[in-house]
Backbone as CSV, one residue per row, in Angstrom:
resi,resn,N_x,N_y,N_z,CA_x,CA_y,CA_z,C_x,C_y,C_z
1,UNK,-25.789,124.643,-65.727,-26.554,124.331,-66.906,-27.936,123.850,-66.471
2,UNK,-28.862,124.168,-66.848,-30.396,124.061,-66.787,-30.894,122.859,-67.278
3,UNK,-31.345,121.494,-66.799,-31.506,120.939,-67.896,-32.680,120.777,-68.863
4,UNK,-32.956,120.454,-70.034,-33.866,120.955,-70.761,-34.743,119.637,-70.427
5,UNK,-36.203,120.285,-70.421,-37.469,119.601,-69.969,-37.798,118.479,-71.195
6,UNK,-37.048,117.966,-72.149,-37.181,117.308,-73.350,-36.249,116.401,-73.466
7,UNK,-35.249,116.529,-72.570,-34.591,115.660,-72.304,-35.372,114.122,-71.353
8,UNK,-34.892,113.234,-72.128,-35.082,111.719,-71.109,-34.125,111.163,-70.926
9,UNK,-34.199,111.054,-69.418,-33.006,110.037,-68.776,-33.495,109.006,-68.792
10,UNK,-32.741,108.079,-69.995,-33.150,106.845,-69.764,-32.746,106.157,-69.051
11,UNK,-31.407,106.155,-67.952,-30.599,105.567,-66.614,-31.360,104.920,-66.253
12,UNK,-31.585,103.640,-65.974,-31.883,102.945,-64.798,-31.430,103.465,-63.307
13,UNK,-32.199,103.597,-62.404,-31.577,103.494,-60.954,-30.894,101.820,-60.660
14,UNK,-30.182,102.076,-59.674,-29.268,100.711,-59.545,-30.787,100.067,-58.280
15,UNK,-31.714,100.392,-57.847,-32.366,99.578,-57.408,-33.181,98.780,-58.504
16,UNK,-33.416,99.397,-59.602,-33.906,98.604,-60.725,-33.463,97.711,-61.306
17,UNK,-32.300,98.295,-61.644,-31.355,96.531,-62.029,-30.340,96.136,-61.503
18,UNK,-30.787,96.250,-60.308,-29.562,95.416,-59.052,-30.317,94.020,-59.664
19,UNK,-29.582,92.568,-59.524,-29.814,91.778,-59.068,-28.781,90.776,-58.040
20,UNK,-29.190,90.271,-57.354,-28.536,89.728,-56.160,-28.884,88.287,-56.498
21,UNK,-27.913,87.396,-56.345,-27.768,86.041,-55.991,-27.219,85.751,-54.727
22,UNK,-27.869,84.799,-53.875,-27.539,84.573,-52.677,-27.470,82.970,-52.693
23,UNK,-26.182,82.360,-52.237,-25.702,81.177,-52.536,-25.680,80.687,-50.496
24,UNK,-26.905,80.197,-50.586,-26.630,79.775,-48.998,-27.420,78.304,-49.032
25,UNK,-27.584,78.169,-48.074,-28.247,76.973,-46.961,-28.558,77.232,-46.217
26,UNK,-29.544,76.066,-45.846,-29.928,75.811,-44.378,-31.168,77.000,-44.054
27,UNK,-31.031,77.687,-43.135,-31.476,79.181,-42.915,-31.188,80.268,-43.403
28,UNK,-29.819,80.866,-43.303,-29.475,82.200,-43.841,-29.510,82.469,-44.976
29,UNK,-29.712,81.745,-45.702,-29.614,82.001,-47.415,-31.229,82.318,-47.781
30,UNK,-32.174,81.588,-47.210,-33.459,81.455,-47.575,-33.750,82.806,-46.997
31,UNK,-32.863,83.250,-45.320,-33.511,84.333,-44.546,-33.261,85.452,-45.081
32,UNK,-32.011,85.554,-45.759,-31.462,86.978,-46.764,-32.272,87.066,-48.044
33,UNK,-32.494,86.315,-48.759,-33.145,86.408,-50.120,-34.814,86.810,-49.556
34,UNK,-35.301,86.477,-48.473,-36.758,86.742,-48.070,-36.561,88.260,-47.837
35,UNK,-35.581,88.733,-47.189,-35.295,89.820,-46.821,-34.977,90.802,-47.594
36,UNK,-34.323,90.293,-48.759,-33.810,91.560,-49.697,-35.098,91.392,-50.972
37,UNK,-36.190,90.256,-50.930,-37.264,90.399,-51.826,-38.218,91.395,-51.092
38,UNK,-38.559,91.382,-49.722,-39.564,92.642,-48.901,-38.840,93.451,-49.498
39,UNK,-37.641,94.155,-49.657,-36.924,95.423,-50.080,-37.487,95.549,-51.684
40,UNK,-37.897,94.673,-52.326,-38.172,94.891,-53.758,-36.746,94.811,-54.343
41,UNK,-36.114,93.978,-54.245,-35.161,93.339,-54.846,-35.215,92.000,-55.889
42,UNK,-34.418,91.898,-56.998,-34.594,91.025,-57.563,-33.589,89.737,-57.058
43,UNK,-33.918,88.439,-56.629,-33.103,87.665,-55.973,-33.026,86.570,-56.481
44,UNK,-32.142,85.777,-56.802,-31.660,84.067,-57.009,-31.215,83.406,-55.941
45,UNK,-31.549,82.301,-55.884,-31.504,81.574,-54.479,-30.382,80.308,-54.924
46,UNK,-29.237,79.926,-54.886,-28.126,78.897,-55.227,-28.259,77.965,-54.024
47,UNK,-28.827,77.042,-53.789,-29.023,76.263,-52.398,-28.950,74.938,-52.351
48,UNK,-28.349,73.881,-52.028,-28.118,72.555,-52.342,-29.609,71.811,-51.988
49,UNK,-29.955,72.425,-51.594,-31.314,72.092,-50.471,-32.673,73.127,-51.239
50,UNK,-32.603,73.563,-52.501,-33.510,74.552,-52.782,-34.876,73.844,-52.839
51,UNK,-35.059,72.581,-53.215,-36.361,72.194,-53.551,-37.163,72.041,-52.162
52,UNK,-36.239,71.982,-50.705,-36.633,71.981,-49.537,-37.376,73.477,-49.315
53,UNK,-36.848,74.694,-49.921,-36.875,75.672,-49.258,-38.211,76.409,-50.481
54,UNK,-38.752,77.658,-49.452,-40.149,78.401,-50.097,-39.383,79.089,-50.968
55,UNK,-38.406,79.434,-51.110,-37.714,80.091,-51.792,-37.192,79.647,-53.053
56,UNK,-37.819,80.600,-54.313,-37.407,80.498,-55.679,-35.421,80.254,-56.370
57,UNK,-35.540,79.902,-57.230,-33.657,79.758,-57.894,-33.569,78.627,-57.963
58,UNK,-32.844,77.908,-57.913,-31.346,76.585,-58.094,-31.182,76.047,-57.220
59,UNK,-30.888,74.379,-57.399,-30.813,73.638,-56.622,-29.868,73.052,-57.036
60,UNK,-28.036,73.110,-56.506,-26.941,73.034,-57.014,-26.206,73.011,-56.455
61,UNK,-24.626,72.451,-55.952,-23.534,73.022,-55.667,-22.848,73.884,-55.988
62,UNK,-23.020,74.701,-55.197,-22.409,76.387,-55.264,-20.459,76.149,-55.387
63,UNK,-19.877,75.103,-55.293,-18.779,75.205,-55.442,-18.437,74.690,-57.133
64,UNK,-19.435,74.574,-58.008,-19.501,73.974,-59.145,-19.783,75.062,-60.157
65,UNK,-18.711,75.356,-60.963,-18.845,76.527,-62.097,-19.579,75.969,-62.848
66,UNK,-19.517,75.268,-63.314,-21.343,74.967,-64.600,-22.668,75.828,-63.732
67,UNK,-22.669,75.046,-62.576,-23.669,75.465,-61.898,-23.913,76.600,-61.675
68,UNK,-23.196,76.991,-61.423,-23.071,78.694,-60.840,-23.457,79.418,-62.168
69,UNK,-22.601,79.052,-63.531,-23.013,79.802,-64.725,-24.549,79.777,-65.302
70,UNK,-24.888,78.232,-64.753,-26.230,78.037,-65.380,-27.566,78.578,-64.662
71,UNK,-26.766,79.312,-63.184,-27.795,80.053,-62.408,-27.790,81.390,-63.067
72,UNK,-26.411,81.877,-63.476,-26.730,83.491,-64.118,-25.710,84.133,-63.060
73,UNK,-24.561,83.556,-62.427,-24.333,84.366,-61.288,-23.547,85.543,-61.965
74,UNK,-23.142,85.405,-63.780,-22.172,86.007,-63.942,-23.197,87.713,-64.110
75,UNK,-24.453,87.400,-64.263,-24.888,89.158,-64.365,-25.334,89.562,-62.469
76,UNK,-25.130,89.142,-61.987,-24.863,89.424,-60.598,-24.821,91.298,-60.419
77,UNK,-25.426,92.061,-59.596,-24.978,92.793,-59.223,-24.174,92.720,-58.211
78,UNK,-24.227,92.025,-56.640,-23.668,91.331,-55.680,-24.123,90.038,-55.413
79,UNK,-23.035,89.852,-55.009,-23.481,87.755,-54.392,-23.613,88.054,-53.354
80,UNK,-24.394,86.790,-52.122,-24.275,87.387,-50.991,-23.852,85.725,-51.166
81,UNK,-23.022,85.152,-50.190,-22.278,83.613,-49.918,-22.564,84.001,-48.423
82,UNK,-23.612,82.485,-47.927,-23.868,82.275,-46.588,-24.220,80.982,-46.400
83,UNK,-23.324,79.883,-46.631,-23.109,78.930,-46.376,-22.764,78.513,-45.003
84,UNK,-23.234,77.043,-43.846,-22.838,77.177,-42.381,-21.160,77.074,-42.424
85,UNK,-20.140,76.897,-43.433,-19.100,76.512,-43.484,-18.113,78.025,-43.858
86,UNK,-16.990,78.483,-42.936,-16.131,79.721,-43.361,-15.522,79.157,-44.423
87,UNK,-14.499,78.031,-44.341,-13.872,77.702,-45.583,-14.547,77.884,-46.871
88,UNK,-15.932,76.879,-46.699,-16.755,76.748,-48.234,-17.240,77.901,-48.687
89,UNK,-17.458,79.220,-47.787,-17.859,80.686,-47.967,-16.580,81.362,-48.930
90,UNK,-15.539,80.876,-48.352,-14.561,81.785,-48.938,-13.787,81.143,-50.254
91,UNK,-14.023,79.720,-50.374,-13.761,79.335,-51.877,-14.859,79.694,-52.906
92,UNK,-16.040,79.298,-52.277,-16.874,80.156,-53.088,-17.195,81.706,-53.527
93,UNK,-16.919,82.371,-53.132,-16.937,83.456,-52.993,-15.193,84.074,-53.876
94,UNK,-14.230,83.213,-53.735,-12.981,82.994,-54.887,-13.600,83.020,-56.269
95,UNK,-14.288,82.098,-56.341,-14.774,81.144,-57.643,-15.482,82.454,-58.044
96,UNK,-16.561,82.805,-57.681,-17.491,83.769,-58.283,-16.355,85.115,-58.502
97,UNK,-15.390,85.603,-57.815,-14.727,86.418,-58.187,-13.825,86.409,-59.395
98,UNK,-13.164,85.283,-59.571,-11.988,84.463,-60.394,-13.220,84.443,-61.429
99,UNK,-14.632,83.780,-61.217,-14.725,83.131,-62.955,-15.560,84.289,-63.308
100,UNK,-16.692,84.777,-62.676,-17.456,85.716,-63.164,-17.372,87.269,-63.192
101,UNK,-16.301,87.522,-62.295,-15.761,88.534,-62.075,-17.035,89.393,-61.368
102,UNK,-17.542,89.308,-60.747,-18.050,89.867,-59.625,-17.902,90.679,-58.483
103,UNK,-17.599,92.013,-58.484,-17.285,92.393,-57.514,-17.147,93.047,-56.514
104,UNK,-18.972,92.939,-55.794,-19.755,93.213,-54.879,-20.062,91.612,-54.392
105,UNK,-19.214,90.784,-53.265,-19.088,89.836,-52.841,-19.353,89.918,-51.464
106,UNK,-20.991,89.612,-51.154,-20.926,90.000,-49.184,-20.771,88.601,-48.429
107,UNK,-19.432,88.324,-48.332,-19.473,86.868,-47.317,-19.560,86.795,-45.599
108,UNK,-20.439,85.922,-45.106,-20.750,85.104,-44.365,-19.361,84.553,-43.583
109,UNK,-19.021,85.004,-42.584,-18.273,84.002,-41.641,-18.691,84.453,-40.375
110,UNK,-18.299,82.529,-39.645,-19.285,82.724,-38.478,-17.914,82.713,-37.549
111,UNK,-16.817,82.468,-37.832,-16.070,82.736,-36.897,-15.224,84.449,-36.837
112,UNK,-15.003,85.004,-36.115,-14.493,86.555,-35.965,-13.196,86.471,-36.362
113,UNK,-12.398,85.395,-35.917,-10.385,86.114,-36.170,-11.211,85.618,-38.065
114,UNK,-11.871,85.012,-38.626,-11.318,84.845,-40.354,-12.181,86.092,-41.082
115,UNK,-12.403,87.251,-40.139,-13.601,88.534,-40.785,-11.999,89.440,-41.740
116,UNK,-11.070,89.574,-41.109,-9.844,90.313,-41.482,-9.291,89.579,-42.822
117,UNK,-9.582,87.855,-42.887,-8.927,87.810,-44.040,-9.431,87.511,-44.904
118,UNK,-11.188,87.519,-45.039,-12.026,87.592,-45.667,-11.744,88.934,-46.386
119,UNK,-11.910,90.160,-45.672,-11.924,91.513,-46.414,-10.393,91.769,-46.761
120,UNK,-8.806,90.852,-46.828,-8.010,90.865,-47.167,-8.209,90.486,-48.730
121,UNK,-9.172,89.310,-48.382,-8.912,88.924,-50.443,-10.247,89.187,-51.194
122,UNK,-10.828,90.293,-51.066,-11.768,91.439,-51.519,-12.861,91.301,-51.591
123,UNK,-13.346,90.680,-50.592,-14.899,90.737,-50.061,-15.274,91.711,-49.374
124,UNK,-16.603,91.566,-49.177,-17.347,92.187,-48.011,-18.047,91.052,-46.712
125,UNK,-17.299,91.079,-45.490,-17.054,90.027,-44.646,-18.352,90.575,-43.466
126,UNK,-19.175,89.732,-43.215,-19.778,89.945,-42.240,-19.958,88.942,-41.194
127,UNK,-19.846,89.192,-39.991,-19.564,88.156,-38.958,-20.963,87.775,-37.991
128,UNK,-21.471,86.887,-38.569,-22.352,86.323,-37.632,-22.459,86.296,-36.092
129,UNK,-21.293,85.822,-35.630,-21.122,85.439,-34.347,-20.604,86.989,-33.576
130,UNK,-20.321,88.030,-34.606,-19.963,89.305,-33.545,-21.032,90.486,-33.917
131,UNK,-22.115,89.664,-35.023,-23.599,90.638,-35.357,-24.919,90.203,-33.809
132,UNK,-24.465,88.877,-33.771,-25.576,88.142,-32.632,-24.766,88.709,-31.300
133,UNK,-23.507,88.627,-31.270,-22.748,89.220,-29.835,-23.106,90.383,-29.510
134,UNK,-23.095,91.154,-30.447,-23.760,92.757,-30.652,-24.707,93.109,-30.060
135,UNK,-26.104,92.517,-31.181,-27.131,92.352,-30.988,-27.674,92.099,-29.668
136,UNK,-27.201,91.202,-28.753,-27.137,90.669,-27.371,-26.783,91.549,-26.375
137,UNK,-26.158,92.621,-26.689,-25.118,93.058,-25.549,-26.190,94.277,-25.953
138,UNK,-26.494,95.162,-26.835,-27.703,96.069,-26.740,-28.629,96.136,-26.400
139,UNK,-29.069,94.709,-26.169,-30.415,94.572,-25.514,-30.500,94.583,-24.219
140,UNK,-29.155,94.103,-23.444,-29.581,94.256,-22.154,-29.204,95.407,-21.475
């Protein structure tokens, strides 16, 4: 079928209305949201520490559903959870699944044996400590 030149797709592309919330600290949270705004991404920053950081969003406990709702996490396209803590990554990263139903969830763990049971209870698990091991071992 041909399609007719009078036709408008009004579709959004999903880079248009992706939005991403990234619920971190410290460094990685500020370093991902800097990173996925160069991409032309739309980003929320959930950070206990936000008024410390250059980075726009919320200044909140990410383990706190008011909070989380009053950031917007529930229109989320993906969360990214990168907190320095595996446990607090993976309750959080519960919570946003359980309350907002979210489910493009990229979590943060820095230890390697908890990457398997991260992507057991339906995340997307990425391992710090075997991205820098990586990273290390290519270079030389």
């Amino acid at each position: 079928m041909t399609p007719n030149p009078t036709d408008v797709d009004d579709r959004s592309t999903e880079h248009e209305t992706s939005s991403y919330y990234v619920l971190g600290s410290r460094h990685v949270g500020p370093a991902v949201a800097r990173r996925l705004r160069v991409n032309d991404h739309t980003v929320c920053v959930l950070d206990e520490l936000n008024g410390r950081s250059e980075t726009s969003g919320f200044e909140g406990d990410q383990i706190d559903v008011q909070t989380l709702e009053t950031a917007g996490v529930g229109a989320a396209s993906a969360v990214v959870v990168a907190t320095e803590s595996d446990s607090r990554n993976l309750l959080i990263a519960q919570l946003v699944r359980a309350c907002f139903d979210v489910t493009n969830i990229i979590v943060l763990t820095n230890v390697p044996e908890h990457f398997d049971m991260f992507r057991e209870a339906g995340h997307n698990p990425v391992c710090a400590t075997s991205a820098l091991s990586d990273a290390l071992v290519n270079t030389i």
